[in-house]
C-alpha positions in Angstrom: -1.6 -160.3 -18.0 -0.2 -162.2 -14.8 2.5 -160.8 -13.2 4.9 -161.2 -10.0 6.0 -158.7 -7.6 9.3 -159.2 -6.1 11.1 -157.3 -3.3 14.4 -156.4 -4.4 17.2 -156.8 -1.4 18.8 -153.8 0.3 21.5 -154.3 2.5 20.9 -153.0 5.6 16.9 -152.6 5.5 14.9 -155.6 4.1 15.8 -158.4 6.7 13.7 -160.8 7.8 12.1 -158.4 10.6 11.6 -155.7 8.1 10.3 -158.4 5.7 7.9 -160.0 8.4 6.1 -156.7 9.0 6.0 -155.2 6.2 4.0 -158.5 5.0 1.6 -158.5 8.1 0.5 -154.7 7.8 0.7 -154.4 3.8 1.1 -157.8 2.1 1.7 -157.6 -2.3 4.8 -158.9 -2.6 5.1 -162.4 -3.7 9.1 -163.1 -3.7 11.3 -161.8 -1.4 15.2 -161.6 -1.8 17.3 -161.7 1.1 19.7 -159.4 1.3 23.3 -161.0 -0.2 25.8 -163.4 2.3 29.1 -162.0 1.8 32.0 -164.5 3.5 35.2 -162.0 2.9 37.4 -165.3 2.2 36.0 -167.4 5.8 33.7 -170.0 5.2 32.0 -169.1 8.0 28.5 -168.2 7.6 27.6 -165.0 10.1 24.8 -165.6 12.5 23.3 -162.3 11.3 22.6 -164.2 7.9 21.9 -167.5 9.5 19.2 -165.8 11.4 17.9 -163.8 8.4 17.6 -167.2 6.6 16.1 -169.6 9.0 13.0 -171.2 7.8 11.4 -170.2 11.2 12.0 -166.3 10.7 10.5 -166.1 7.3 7.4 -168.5 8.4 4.7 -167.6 5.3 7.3 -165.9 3.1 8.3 -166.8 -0.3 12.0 -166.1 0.2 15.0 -166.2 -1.9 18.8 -166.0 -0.5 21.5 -164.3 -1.9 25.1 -164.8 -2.4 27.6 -161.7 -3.3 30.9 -163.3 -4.5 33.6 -163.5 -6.7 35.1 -167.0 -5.9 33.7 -170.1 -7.1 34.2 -172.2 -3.9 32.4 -169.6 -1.5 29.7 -169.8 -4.1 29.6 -173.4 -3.4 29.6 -173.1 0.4 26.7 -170.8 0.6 25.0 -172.9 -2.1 25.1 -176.3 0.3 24.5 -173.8 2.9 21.3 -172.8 1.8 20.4 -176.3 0.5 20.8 -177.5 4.0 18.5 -175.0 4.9 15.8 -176.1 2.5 16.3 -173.6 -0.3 16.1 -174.5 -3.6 17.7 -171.5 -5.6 20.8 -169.0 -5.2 20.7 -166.1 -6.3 23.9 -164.0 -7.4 24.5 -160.5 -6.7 25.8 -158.5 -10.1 24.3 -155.6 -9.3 25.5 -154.4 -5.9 27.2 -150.4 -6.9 28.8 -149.4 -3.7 32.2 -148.5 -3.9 34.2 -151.0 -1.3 31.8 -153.9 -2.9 32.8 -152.8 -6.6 36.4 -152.3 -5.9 36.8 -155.9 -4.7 35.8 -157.2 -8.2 32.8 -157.8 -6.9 28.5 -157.1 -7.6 28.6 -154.9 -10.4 32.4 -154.3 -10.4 32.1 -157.8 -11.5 30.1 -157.5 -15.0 33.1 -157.2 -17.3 34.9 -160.2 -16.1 33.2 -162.3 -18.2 35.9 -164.7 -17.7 35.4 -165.2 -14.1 32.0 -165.3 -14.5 32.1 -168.4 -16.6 34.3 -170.2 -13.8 32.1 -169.6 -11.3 28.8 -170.7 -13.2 30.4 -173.7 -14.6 31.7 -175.0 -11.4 27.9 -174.1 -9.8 26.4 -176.1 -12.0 28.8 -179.1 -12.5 29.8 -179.1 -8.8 25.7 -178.4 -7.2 22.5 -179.1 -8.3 20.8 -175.7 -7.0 18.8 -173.4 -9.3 21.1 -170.7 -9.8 19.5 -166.9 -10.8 21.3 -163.7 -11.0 20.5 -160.2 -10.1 22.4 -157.5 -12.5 23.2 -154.3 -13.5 23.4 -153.1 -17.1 27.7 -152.6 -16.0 29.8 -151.0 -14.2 30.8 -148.1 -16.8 28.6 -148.9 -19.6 25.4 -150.8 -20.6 28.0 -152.9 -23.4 29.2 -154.9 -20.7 26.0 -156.9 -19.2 25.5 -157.8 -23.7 28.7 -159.4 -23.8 28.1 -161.5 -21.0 25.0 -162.8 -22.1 26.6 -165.2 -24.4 28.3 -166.4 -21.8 25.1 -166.9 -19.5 23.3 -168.6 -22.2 25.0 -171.3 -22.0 23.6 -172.4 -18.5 20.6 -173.1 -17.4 19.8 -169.7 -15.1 16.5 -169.7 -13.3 16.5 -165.9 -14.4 18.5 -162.7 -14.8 16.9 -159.8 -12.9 18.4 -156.9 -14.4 18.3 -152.8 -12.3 18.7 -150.7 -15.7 21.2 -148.9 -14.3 25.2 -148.9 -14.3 27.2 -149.6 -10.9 29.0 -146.3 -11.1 25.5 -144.2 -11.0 24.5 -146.0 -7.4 21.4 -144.7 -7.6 22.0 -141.2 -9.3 20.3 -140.3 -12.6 18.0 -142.1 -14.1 17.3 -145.8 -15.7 18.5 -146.7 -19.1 15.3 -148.2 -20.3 16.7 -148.7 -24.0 19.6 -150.5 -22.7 17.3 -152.8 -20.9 15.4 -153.2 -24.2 18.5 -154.4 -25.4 19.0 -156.7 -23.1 15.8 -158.1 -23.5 16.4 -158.5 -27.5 19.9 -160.1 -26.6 18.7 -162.7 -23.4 17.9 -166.3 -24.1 16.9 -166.4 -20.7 13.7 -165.1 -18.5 14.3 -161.1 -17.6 13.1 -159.3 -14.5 13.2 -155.7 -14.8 14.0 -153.5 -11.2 14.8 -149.9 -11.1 12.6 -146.8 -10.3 8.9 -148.3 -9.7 8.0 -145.6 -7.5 4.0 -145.5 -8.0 1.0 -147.2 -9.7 1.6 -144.9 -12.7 5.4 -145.4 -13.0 5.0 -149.2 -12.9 1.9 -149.1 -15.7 4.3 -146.9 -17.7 7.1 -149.7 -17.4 4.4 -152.4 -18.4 3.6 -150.6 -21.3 7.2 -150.1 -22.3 8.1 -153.7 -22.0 5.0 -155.6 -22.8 7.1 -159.4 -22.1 8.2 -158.6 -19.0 6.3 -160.3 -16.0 8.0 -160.0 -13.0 9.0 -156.8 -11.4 11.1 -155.5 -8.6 10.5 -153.4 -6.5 13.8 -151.8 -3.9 13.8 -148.5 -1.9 10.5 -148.0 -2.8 8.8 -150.8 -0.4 10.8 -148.6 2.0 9.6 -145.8 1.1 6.3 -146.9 0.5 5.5 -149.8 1.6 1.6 -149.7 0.5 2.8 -149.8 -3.2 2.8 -153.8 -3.9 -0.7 -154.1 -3.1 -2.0 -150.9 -4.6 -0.3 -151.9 -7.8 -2.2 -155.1 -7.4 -5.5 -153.5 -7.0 -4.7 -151.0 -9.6 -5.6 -147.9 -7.5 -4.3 -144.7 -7.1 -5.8 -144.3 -3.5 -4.4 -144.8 0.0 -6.5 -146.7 2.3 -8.5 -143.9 4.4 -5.9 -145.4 7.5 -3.0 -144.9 6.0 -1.0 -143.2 8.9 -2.3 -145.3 11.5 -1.4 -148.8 9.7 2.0 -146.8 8.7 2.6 -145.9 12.3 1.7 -149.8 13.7 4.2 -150.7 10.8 6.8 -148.4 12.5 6.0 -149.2 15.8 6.5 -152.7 15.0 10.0 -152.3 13.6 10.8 -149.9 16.8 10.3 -152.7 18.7 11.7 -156.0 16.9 14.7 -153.1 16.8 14.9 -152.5 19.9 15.2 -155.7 21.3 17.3 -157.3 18.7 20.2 -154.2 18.7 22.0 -152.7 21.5 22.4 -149.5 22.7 20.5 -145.9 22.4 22.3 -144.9 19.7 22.7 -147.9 17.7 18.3 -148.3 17.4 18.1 -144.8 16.4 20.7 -144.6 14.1 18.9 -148.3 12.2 16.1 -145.7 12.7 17.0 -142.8 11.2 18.1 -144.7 8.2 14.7 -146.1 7.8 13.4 -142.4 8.7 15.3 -141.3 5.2 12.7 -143.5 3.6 9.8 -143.5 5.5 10.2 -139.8 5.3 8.6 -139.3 1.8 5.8 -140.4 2.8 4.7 -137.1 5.0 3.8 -133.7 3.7 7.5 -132.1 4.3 9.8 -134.7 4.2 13.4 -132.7 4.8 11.4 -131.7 8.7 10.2 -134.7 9.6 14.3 -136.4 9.0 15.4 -133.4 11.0 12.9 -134.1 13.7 14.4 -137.2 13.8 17.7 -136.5 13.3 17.4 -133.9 16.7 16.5 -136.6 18.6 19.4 -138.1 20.6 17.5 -140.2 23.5 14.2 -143.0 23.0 12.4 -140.2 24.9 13.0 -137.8 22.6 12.4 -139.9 19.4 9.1 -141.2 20.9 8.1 -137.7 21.1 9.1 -136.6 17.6 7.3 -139.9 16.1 4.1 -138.5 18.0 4.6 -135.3 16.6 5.4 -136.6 13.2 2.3 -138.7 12.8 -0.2 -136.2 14.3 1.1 -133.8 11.8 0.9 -136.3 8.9 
C-alpha cells in the first residue's frame, strides 16, 4: 500500500532551517507543515513567519502553512496571505494543547465550539477559494467532542482532517487513544491522517496494522528526535546507516550554524540549542548526561567542547 509521510509542525523546532537540513542529510518526508501564524488580533503578518514561508526558503520542499485562529477574518488574512505567496491550501490548527493557546479559545481549546467553528469555515469557503485542511485533536477534555464536530465539518469540502489521538489537556502525557481515533474514522466523511506516537519502524507497522485505511502519517517530536526515521520507515529497515553519528553530527552542525547566524546573543543559540539537545538527546547511549553536558555549558567554547565529547562517546 502507498502511503505519505508528513512532518507534523512544532512550534519552535521545525522551521524552515530545521526543515531544510533535516531534508538534505535525511530526506523521507513528503509534506511538511509549517509551524501555525498566530496574529493576536493585528493583521500584521510577523517577519519570522514571512521568512519561514517564502518560496525561496523552502526551495525543493513540499510545504504546507498553518493558521492558529479563532476569528474568521484573520483566517481570511492569512488565507490571501498565503495565496499571494503561491500556496494553495491552509491548514487550521485544532490541535495545538498548551495552556495560554487553549485558554484563548483557541487550537484544541477550540474543539467544543462547534458553533464557532461553523462561522469560520463558512466564511473560508464562501469568502476564499483556498483548500482548506485541519489538524485536530480528539478534544480538549474528552474524545466526544472532535465526533460532534464532524457533522459540522462534513458539510464542507475539507482537503483533510489530520487528527493527534490525543486530548489537549494531556499535552503530550499518557498515551494515544487509538479507539477513539477508530471512531473518528467510522464517523468522518472526509480523508483522515492519523499523528501521534510514531516513534520507530515497529511502532508505525503496528499503527498500519491497526488502521488498515489510513495512508498518510504524521510524524512530530519524533523527526526531532530521530530524524533518520522517515526514510527508514520507507525502506522498511530496522538498521541505522553504519554513519549514523557522523551524518547526525553534520545535521547538528548545520543547525549550530544557520542558528548562529540567524539569532543573537550567546545565550539565546544555546538555549534554541538545548531545546533541540532535549530531543536529539535520545538518540545517545545515556540520554539524561549528554542534556546535562549541555545544560553545563554556558559559553560556544564550552558547548563546542561538550558536542565533541558527546559524539565521540556516542
Amino acid at each position: 500500500m502507498d502511503y505519505t509521510l508528513l512532518s507534523s509542525p512544532l512550534q519552535g523546532f521545525t522551521d524552515f532551517r530545521f526543515r531544510n537540513a533535516q531534508n538534505k542529510f535525511f530526506g523521507g518526508i513528503d509534506t511538511f507543515y509549517s509551524p501555525y501564524i498566530r496574529l493576536n488580533g493585528k493583521m500584521v503578518i510577523k517577519s519570522s513567519y514571512e521568512r519561514d514561508l517564502l518560496p525561496e526558503n523552502n526551495t525543493g520542499l513540499e510545504v504546507i502553512p498553518q493558521v492558529i485562529t479563532n476569528d474568521a477574518d484573520e483566517f481570511l488574512f492569512v488565507a490571501k496571505y498565503v495565496k499571494e505567496l503561491g500556496y494553495k491550501e491552509l491548514n487550521w490548527n485544532l490541535g495545538c494543547p498548551y495552556p495560554m493557546v487553549t485558554k484563548s479559545g483557541m487550537g484544541s481549546g477550540l474543539i467544543s465550539n462547534t458553533e464557532k467553528i461553523n462561522t469560520i469555515l463558512d466564511r473560508a469557503h464562501s469568502e476564499s477559494d483556498i483548500l482548506v485542511s485541519m489538524k485536530m485533536r480528539l478534544g480538549y477534555d474528552n474524545a466526544q467532542e472532535i465526533l460532534d464536530v464532524m457533522p459540522i465539518l462534513d458539510q464542507y469540502p475539507l482537503k483533510n482532517i489530520a487528527i493527534h489521538a490525543r486530548l489537549g489537556k494531556q499535552l503530550y502525557k499518557g498515551g494515544v487513544h487509538l479507539d477513539a481515533f477508530q471512531n473518528c474514522i467510522d464517523t468522518a466523511k472526509h480523508k483522515l491522517y492519523y499523528n501521534g506516537d510514531i516513534t520507530s519502524v515497529a511502532k508505525f507497522h503496528e499503527m498500519q496494522e491497526r488502521f488498515p485505511t489510513i495512508d498518510h502519517w504524521m510524524i512530530g517530536r519524533a523527526l526531532i528526535a530521530d530524524p533518520f526515521l522517515p526514510t527508514m520507515i520507507k525502506n522498511n529497515t530496522h538498521e541505522y546507516p553504519a554513519n549514523k553519528l557522523e551524518v547526525f553530527k553534520q545535521f547538528h552542525d548545520t543547525l549550530y550554524e544557520i542558528y548562529s547566524e540567524s539569532l543573537s546573543g550567546q545565550t539565546h543559540i544555546l538555549l534554541k540549542m538545548y531545546h533541540l539537545w532535549e530531543y536529539f538527546s535520545t538518540t545517545f547511549s545515556d540520554p539524561h548526561k549528554v542534556l546535562k553536558q549541555i545544560k553545563k555549558a554556558k559559553t560556544f567554547r564550552n558547548y563546542d567542547a561538550a558536542v565533541i565529547e558527546i559524539f565521540k562517546k556516542g
